[in-house]
PDB file of N, CA, C and O in Angstrom:
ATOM      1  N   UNK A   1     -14.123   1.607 -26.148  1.00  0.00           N
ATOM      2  CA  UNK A   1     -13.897   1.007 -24.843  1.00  0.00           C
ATOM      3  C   UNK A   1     -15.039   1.321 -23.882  1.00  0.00           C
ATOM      4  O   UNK A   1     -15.256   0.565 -22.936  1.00  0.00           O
ATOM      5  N   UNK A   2     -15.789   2.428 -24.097  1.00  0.00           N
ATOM      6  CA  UNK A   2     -16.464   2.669 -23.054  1.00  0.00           C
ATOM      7  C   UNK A   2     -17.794   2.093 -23.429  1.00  0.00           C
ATOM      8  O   UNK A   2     -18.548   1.946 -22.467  1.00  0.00           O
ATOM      9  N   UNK A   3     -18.214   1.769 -24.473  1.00  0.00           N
ATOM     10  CA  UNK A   3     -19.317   1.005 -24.636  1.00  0.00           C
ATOM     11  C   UNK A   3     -19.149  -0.624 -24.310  1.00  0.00           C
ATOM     12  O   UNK A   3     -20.143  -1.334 -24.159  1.00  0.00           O
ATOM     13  N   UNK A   4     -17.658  -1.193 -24.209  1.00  0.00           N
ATOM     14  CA  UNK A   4     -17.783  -2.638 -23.651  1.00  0.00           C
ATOM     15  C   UNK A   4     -17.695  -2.123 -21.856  1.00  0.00           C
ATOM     16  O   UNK A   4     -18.331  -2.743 -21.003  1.00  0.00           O
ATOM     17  N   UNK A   5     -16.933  -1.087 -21.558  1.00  0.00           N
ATOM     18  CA  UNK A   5     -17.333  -1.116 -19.721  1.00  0.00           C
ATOM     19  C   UNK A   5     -18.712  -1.156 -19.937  1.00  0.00           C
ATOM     20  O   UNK A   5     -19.084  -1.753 -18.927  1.00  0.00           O
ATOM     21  N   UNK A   6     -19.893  -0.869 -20.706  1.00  0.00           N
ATOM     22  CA  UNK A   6     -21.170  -0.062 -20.047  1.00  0.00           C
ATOM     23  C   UNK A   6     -21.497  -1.498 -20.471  1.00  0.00           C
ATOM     24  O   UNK A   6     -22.595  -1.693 -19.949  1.00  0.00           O
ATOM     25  N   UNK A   7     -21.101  -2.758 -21.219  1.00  0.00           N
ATOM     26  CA  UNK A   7     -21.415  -4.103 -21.256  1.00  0.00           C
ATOM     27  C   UNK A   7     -21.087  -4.876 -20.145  1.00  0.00           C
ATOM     28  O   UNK A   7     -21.834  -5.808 -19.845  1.00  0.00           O
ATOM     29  N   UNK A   8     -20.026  -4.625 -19.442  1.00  0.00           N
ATOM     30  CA  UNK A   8     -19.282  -5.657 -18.430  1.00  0.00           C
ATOM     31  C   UNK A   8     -20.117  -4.974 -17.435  1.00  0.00           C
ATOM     32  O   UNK A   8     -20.685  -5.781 -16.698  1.00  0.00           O
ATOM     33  N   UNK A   9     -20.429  -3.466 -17.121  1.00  0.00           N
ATOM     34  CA  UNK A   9     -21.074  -3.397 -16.136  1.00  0.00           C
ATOM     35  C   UNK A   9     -23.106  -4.011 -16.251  1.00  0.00           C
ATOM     36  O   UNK A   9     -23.853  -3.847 -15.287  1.00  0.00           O
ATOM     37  N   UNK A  10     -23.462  -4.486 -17.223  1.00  0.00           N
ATOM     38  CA  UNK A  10     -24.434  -4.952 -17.077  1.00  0.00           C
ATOM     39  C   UNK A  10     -24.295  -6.339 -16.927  1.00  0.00           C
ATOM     40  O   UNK A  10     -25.113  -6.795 -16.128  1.00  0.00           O
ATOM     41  N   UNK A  11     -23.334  -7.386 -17.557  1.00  0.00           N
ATOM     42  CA  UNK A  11     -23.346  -8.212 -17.242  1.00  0.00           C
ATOM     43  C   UNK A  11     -23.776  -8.843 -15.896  1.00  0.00           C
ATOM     44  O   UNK A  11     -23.304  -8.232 -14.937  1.00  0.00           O
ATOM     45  N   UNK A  12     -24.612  -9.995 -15.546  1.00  0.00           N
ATOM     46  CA  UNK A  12     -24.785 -10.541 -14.238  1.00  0.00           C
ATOM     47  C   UNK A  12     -24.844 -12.106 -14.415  1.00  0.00           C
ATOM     48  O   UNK A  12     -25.306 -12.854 -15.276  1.00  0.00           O
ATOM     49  N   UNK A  13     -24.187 -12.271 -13.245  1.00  0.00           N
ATOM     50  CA  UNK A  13     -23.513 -13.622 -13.594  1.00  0.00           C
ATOM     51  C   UNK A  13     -24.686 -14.779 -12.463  1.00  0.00           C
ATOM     52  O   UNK A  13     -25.107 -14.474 -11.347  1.00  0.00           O
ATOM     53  N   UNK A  14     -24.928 -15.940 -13.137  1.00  0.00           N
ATOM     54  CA  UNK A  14     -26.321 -16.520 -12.255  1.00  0.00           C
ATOM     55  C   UNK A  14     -25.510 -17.559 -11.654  1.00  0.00           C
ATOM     56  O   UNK A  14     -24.772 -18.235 -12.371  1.00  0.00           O
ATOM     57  N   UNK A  15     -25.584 -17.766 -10.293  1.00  0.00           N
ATOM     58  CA  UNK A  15     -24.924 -18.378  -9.270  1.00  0.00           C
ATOM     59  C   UNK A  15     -25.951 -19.582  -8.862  1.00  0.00           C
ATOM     60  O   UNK A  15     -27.092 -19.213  -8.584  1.00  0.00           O
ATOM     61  N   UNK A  16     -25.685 -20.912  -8.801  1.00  0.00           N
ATOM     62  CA  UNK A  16     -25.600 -22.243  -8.389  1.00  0.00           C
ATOM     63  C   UNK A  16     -27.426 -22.424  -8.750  1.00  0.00           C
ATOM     64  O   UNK A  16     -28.380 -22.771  -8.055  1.00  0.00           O
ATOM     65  N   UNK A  17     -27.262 -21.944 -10.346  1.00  0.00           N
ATOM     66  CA  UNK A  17     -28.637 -22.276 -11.008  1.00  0.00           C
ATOM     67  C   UNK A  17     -29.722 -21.348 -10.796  1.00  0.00           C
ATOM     68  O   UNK A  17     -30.700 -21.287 -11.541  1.00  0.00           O
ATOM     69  N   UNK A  18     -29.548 -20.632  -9.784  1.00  0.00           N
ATOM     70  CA  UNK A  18     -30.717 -19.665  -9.553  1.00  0.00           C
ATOM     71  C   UNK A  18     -31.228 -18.122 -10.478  1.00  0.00           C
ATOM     72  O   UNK A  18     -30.987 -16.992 -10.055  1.00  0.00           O
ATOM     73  N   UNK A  19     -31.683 -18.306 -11.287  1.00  0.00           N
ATOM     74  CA  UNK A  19     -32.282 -17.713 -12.612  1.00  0.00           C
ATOM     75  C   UNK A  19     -32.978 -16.261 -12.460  1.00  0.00           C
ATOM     76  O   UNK A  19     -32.993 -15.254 -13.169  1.00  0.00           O
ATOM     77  N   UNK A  20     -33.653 -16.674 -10.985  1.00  0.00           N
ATOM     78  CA  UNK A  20     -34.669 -15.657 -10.786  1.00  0.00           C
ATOM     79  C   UNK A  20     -33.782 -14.776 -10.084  1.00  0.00           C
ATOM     80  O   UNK A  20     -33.882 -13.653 -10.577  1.00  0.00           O
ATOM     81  N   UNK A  21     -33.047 -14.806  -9.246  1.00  0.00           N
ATOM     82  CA  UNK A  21     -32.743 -13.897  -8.726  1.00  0.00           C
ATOM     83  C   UNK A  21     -31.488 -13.318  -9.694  1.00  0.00           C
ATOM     84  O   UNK A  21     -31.366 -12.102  -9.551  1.00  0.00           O
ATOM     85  N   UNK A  22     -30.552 -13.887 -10.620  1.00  0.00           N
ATOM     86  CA  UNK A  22     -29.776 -12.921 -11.541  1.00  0.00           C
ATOM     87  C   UNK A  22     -30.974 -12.282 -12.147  1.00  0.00           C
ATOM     88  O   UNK A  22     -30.696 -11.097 -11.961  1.00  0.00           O
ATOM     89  N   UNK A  23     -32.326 -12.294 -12.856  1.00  0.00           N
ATOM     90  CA  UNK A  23     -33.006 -11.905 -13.488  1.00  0.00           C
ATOM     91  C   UNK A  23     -33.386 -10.701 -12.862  1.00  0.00           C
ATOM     92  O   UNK A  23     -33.575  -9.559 -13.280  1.00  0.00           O
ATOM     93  N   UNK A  24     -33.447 -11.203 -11.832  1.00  0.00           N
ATOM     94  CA  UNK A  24     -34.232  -9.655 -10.828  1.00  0.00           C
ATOM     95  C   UNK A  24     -32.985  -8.159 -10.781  1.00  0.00           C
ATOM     96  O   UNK A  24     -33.218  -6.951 -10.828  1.00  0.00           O
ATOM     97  N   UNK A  25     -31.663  -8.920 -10.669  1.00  0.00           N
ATOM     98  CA  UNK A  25     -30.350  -7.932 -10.257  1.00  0.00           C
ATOM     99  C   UNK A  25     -30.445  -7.157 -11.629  1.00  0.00           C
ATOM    100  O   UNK A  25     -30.544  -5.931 -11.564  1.00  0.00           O
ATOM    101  N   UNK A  26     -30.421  -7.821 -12.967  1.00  0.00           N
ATOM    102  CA  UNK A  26     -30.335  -7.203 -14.224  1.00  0.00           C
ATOM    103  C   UNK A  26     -31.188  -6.559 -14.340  1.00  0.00           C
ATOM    104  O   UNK A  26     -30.841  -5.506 -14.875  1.00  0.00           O
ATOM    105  N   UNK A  27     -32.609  -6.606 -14.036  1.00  0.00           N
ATOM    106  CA  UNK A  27     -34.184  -5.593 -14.033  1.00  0.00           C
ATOM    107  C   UNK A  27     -33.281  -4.383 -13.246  1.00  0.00           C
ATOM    108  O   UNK A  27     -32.812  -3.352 -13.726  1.00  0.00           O
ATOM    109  N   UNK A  28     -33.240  -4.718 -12.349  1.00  0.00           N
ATOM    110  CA  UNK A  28     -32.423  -3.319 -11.049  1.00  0.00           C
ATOM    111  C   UNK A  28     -31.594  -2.434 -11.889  1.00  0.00           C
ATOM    112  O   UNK A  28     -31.719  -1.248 -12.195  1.00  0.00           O
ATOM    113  N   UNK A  29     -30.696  -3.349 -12.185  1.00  0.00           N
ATOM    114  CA  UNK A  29     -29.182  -2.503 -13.307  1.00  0.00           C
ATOM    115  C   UNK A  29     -29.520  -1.743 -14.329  1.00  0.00           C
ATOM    116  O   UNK A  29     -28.844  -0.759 -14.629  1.00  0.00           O
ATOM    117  N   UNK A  30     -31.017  -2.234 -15.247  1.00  0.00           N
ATOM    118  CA  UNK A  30     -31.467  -1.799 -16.134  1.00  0.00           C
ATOM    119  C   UNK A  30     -32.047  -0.620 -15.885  1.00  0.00           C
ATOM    120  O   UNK A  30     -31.868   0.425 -16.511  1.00  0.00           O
ATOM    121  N   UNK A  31     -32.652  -0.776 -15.087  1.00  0.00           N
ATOM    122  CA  UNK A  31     -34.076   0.235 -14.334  1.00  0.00           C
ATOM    123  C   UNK A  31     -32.983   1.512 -14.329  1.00  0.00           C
ATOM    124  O   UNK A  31     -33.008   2.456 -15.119  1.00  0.00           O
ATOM    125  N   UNK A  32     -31.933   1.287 -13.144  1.00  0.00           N
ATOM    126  CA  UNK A  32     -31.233   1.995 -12.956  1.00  0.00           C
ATOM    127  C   UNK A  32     -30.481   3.319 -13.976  1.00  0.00           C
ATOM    128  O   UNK A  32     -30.169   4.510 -13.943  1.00  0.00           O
ATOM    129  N   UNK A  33     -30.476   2.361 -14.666  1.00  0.00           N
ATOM    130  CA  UNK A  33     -29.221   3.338 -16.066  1.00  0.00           C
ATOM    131  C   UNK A  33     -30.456   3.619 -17.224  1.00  0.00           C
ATOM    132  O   UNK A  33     -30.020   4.307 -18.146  1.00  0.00           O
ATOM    133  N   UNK A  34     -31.634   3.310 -17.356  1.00  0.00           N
ATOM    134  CA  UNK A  34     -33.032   3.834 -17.791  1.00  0.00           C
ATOM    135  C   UNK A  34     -33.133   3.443 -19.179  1.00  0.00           C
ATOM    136  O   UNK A  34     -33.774   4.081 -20.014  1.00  0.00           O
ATOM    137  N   UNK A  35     -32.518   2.431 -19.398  1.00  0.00           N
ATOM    138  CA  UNK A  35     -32.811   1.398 -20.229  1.00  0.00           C
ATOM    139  C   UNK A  35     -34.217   0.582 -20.473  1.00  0.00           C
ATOM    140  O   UNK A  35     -34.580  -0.031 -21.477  1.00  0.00           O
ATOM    141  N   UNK A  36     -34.748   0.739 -19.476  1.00  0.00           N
ATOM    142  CA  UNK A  36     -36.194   0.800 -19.213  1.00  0.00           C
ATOM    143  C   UNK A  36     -37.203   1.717 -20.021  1.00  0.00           C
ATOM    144  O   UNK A  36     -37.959   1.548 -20.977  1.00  0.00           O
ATOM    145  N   UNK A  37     -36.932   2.548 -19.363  1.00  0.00           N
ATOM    146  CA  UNK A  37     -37.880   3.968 -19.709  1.00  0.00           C
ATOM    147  C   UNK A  37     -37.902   4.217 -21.223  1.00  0.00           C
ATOM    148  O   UNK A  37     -38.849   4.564 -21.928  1.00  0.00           O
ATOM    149  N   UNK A  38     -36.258   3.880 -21.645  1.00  0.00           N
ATOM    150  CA  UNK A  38     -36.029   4.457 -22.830  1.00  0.00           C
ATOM    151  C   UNK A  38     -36.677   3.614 -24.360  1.00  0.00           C
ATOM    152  O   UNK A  38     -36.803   3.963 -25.534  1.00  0.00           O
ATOM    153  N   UNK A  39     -36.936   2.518 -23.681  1.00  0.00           N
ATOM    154  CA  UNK A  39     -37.682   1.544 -24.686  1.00  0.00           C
ATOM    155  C   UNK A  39     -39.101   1.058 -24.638  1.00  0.00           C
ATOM    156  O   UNK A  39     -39.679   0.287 -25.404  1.00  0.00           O
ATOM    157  N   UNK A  40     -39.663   1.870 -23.246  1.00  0.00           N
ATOM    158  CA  UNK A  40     -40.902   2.001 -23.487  1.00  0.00           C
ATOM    159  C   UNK A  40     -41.402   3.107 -23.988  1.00  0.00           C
ATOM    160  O   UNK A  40     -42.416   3.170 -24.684  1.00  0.00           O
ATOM    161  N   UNK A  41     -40.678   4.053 -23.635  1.00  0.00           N
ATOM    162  CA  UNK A  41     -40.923   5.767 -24.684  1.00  0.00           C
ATOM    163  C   UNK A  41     -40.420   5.747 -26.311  1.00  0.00           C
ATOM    164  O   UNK A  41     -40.670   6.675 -27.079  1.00  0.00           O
ATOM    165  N   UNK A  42     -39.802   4.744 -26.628  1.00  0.00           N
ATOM    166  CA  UNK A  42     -39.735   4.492 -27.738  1.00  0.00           C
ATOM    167  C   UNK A  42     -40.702   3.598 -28.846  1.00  0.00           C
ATOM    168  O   UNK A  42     -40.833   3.540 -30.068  1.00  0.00           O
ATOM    169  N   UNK A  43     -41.192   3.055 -27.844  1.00  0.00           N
ATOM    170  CA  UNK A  43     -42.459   2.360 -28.474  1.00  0.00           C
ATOM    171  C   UNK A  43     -43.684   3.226 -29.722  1.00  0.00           C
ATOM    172  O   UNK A  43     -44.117   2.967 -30.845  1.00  0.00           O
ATOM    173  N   UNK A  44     -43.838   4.237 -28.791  1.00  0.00           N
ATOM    174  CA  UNK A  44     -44.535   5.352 -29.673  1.00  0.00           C
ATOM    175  C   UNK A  44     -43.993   6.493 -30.131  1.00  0.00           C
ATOM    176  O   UNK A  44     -43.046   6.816 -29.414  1.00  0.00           O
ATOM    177  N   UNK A  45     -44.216   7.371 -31.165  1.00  0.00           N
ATOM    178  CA  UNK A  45     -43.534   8.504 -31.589  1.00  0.00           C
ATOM    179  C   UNK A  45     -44.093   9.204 -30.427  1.00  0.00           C
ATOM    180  O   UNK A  45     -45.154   8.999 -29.837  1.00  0.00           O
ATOM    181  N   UNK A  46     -43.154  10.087 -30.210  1.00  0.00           N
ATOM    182  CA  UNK A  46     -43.490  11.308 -28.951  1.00  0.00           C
ATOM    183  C   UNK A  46     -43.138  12.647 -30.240  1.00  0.00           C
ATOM    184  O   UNK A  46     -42.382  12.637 -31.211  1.00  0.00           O
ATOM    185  N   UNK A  47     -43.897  13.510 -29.796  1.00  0.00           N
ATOM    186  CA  UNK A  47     -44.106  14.550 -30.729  1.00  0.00           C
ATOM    187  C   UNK A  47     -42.570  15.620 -30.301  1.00  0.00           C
ATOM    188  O   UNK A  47     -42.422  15.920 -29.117  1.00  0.00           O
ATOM    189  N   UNK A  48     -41.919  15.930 -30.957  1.00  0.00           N
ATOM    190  CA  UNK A  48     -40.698  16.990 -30.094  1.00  0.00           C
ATOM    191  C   UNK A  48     -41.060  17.935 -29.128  1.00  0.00           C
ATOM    192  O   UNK A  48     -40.191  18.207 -28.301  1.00  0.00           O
ATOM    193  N   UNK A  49     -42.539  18.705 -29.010  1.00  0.00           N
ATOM    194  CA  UNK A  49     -42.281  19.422 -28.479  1.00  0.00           C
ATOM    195  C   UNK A  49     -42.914  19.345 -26.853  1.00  0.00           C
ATOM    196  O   UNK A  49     -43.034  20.275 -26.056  1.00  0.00           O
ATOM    197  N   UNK A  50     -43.341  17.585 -26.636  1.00  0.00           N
ATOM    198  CA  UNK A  50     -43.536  16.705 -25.746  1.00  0.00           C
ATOM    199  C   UNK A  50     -42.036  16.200 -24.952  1.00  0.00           C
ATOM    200  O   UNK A  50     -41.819  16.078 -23.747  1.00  0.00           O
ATOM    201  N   UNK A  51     -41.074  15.953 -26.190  1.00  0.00           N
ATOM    202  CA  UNK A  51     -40.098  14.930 -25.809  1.00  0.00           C
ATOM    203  C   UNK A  51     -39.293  16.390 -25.262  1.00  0.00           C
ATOM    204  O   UNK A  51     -38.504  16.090 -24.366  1.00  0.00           O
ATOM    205  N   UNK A  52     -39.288  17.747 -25.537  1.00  0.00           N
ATOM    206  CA  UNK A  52     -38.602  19.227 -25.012  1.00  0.00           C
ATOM    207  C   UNK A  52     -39.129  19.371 -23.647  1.00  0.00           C
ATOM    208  O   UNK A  52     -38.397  19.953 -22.847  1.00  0.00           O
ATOM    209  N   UNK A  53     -40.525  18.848 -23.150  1.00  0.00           N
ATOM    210  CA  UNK A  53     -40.910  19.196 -22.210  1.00  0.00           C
ATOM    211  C   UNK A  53     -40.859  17.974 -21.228  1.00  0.00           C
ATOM    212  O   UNK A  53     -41.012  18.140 -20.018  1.00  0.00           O
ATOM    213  N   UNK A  54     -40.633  16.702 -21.805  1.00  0.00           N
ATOM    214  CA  UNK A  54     -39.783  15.995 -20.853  1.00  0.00           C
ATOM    215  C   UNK A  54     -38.632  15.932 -20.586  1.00  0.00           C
ATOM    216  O   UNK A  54     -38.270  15.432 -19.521  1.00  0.00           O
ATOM    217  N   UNK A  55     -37.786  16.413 -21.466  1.00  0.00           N
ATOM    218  CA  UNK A  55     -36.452  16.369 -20.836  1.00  0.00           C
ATOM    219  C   UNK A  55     -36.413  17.886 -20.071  1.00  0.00           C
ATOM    220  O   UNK A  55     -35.490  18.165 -19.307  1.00  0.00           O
ATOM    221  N   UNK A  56     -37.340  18.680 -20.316  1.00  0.00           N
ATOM    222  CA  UNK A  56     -37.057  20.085 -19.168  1.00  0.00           C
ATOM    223  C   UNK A  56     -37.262  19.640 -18.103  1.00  0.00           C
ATOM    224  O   UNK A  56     -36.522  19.968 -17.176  1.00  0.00           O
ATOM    225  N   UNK A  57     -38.414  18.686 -17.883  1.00  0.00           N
ATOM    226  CA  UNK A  57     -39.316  18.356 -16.789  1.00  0.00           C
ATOM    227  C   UNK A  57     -37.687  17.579 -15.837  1.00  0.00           C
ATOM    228  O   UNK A  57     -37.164  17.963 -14.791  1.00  0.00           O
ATOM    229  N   UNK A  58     -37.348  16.546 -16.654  1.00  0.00           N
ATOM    230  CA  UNK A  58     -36.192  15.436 -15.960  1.00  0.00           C
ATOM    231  C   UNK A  58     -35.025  16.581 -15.651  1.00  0.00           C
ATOM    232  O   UNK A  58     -34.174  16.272 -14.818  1.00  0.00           O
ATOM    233  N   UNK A  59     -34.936  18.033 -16.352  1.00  0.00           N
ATOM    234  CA  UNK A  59     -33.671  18.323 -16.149  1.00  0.00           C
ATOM    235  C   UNK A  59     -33.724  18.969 -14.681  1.00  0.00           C
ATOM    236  O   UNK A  59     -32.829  18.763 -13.861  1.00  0.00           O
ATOM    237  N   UNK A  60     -34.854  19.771 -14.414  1.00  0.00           N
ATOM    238  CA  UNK A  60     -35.360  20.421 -13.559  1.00  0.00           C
ATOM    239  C   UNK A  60     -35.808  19.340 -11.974  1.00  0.00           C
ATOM    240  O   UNK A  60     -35.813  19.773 -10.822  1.00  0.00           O
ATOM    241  N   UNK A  61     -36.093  18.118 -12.341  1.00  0.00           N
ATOM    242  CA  UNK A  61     -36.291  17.308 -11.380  1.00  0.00           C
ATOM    243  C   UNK A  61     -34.824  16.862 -11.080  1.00  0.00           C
ATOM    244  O   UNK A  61     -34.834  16.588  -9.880  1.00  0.00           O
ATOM    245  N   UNK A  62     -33.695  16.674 -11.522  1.00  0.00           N
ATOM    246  CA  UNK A  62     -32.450  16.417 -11.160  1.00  0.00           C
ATOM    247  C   UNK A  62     -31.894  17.637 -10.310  1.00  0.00           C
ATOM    248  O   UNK A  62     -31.421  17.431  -9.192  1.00  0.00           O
ATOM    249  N   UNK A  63     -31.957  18.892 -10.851  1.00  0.00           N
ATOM    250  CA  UNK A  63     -31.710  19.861 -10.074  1.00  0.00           C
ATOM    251  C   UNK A  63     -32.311  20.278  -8.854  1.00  0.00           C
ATOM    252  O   UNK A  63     -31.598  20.781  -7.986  1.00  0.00           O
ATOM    253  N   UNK A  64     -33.715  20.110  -8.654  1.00  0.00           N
ATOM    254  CA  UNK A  64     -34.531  19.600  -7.626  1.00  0.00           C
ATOM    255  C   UNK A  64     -33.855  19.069  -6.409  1.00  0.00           C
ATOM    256  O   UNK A  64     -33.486  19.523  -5.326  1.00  0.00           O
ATOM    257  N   UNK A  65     -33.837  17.551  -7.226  1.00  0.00           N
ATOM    258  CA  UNK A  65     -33.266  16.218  -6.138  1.00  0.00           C
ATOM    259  C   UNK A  65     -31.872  16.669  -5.657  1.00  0.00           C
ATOM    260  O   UNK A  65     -31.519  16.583  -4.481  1.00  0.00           O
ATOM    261  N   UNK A  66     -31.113  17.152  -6.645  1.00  0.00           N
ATOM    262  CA  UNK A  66     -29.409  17.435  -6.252  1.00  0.00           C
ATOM    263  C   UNK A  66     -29.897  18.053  -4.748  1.00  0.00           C
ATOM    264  O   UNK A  66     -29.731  17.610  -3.611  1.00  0.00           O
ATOM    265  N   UNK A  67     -30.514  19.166  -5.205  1.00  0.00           N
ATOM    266  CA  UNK A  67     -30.434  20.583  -4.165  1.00  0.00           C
ATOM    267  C   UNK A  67     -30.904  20.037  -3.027  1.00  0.00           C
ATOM    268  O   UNK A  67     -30.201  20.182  -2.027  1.00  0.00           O
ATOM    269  N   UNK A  68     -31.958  19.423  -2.925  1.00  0.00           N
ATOM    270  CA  UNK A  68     -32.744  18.951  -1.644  1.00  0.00           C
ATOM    271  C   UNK A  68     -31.742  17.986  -0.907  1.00  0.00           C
ATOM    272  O   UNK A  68     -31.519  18.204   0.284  1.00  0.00           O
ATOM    273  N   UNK A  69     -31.005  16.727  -1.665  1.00  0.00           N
ATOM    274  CA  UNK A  69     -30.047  16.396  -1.493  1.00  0.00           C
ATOM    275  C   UNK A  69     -28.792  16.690  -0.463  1.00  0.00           C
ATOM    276  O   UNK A  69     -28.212  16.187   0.499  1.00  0.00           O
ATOM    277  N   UNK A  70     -28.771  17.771  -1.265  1.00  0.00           N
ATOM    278  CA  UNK A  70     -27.672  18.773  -0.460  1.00  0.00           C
ATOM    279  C   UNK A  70     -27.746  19.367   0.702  1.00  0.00           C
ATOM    280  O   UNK A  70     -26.821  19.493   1.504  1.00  0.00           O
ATOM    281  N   UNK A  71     -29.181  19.859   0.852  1.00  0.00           N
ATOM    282  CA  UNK A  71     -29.670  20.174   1.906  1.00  0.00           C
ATOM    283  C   UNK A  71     -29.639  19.521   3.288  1.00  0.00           C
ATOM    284  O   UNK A  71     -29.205  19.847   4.393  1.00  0.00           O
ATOM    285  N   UNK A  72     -30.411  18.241   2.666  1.00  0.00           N
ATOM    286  CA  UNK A  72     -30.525  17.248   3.935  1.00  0.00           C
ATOM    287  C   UNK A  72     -29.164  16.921   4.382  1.00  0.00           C
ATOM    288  O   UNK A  72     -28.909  17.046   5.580  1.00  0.00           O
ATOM    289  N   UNK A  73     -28.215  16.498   3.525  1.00  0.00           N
ATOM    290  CA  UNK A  73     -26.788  16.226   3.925  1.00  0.00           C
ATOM    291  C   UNK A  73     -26.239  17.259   4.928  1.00  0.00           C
ATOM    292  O   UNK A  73     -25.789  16.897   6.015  1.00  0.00           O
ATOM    293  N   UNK A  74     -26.286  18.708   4.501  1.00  0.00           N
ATOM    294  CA  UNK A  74     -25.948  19.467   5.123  1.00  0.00           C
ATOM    295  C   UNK A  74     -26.840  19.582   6.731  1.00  0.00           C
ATOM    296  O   UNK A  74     -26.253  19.752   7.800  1.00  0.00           O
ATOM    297  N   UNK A  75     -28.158  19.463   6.606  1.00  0.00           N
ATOM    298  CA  UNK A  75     -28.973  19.459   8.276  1.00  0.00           C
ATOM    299  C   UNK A  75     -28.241  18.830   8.650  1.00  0.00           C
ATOM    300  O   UNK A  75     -27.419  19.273   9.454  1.00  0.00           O
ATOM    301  N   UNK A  76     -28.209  17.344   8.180  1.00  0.00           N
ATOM    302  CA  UNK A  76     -27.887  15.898   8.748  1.00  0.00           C
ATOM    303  C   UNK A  76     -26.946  15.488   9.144  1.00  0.00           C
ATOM    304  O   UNK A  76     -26.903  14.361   9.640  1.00  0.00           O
ATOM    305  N   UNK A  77     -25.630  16.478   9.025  1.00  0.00           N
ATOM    306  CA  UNK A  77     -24.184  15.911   8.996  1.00  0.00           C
ATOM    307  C   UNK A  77     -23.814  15.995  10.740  1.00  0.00           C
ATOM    308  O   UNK A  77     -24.295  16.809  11.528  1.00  0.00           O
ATOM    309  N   UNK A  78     -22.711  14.781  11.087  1.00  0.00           N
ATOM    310  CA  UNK A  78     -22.845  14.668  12.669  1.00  0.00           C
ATOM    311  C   UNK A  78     -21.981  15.972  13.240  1.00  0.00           C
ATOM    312  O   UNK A  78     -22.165  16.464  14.354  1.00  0.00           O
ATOM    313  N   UNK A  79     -21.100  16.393  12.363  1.00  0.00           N
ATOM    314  CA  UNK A  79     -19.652  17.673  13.184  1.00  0.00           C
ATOM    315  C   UNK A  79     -20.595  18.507  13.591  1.00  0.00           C
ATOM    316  O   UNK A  79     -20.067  19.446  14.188  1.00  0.00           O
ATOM    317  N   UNK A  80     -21.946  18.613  13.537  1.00  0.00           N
ATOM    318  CA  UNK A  80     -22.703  19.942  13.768  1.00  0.00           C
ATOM    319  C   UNK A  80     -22.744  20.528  14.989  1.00  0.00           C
ATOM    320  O   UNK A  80     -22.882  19.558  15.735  1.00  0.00           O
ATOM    321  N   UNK A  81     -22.718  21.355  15.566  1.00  0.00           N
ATOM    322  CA  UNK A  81     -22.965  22.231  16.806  1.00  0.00           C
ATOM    323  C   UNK A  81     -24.045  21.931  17.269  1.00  0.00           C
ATOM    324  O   UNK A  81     -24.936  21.587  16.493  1.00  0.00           O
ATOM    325  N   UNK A  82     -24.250  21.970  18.500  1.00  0.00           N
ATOM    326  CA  UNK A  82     -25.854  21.753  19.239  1.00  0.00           C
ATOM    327  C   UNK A  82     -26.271  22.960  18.889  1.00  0.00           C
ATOM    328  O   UNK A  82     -25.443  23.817  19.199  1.00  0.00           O
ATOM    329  N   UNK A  83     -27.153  23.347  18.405  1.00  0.00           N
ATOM    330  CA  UNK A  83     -27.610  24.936  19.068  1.00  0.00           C
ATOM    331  C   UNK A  83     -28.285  25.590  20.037  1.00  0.00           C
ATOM    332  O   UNK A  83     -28.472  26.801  20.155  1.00  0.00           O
ATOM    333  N   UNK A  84     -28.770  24.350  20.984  1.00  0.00           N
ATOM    334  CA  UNK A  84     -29.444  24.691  21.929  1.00  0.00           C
ATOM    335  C   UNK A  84     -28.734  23.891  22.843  1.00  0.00           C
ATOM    336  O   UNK A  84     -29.258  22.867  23.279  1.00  0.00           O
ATOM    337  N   UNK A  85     -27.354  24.310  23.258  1.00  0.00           N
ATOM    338  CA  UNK A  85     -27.083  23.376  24.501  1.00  0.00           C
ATOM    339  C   UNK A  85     -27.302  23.538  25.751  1.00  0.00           C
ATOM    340  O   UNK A  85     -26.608  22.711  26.342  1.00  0.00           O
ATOM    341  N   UNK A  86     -28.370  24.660  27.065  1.00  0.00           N
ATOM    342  CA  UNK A  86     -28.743  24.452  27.417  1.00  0.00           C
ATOM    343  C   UNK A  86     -29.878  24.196  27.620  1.00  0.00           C
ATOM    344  O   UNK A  86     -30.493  24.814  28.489  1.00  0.00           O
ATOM    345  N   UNK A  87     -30.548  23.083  26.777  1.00  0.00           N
ATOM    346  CA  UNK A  87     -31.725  22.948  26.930  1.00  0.00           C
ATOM    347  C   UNK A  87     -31.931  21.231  26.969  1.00  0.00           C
ATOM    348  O   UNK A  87     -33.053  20.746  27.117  1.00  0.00           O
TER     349      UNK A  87
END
């Protein structure tokens, strides 16, 4: 079942003939879920201990993004206190 959701969610449906722009939404969807990446890195053999140091590299850049993420949310959020309210 979960491999036809991960079908229905790519599906894109082309509205009153216009080609290019469903074409463009499916590039997006693709890009997105790295369906992309994964078939241009497949093109060539990647050696393992290349393909170990890209997925450290991606695991470490997710943990990265989370954290920074988190961060900004947390500066950014509106309930915050002034801290300088007479100024």
């Amino acid at each position: 079942m979960a491999n036809h959701l991960r079908f229905v969610g790519r599906t894109v449906m082309v509205q009153n003939g216009n080609v290019e722009a469903a074409y463009g939404v499916l590039n997006r969807i693709l890009a997105q879920d790295g369906v992309a990446d994964a078939v241009r890195r497949s093109r060539y053999y990647e050696k393992p201990c290349r393909a170990r140091r890209r997925r450290a590299f991606e695991a470490c850049r997710r943990v990265y993004c989370a954290e920074m993420s988190r961060r900004i949310a947390f500066v950014a959020r509106s309930s915050r206190q002034d801290p300088w309210l007479g100024c």
